[in-house]
C-alpha positions, -999 to +999 in steps of 0.1 A: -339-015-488-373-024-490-395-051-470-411-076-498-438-100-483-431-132-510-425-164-508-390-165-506-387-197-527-408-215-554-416-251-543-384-270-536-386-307-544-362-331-527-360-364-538-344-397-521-328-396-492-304-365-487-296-330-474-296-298-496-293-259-483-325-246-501-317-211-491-287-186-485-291-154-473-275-131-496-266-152-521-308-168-537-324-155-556-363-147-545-390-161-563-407-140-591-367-124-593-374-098-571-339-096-560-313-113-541-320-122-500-308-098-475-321-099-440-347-123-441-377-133-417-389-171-418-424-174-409-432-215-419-423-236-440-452-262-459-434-299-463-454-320-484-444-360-492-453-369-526-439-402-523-446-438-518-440-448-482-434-424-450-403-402-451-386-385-421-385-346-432-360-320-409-356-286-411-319-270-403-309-233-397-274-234-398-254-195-390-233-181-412-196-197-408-211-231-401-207-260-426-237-269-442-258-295-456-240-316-428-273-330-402-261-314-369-291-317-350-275-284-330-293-266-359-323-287-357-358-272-358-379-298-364-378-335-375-410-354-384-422-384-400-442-378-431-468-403-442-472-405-483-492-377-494-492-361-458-490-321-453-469-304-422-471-269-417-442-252-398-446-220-385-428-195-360-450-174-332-421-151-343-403-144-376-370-162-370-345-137-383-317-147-409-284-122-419-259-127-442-246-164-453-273-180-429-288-213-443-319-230-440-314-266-449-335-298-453-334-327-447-349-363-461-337-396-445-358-434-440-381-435-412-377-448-379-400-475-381-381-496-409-377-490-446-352-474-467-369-442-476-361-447-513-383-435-535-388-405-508-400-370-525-408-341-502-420-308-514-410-272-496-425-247-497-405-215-475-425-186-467-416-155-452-406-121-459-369-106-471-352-071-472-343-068-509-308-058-518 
């Protein structure tokens, strides 16, 4: 196996309000088609709102074995509200280490403040590095 610094994913758009696994470990495909995921280290993630109004954006890791695209905010890195056309930059002080069947899963939904969120579209962007298999 070899280390391949890529982005592990093109840009991921997710439109209206829902939940979608973006990645599996083992089973996506890298960008480019490098190869399939192995071991993979997160290092950030770029969430971009392209809609119209503000948008609350989460980011899940859920293990291998646990159901996913359910919001179980046990698996909850971060939740924030995005503002239209606002940038957030996630990133770990340390790669956060996936294996096998591990998911990382996203998450649109309305924002706090009132509003329905419709017409909601967030861009991702995962970076990191993967063992290729």
């Amino acid at each position: 196996m070899a280390l391949k610094r890529t982005k592990l994913l093109g840009i991921q758009s997710v439109s209206g309000i829902s939940t979608v696994g973006i990645l599996t470990v083992g089973v996506t495909q890298t960008a480019g088609g490098v190869g399939i995921t192995s071991t993979t280290y997160l290092r950030g993630v770029v969430m971009h709102n392209t809609g119209l109004s503000t948008a609350v954006s989460s980011l899940y890791i859920y293990p291998n074995g646990v159901s996913a695209p359910a919001t179980n905010s046990n698996y909850r890195l971060l939740r924030i509200d995005l503002a239209s056309n606002e940038t957030f930059f996630f990133e770990a002080n340390y790669p956060i280490v996936l294996s096998d069947r591990d998911q990382i899963v996203v998450s649109v939904t309305p924002p706090l403040d009132g509003g329905t969120g419709i017409g909601s579209v967030v861009n991702y962007q995962v970076l990191g590095d993967t063992d290729i298999t």
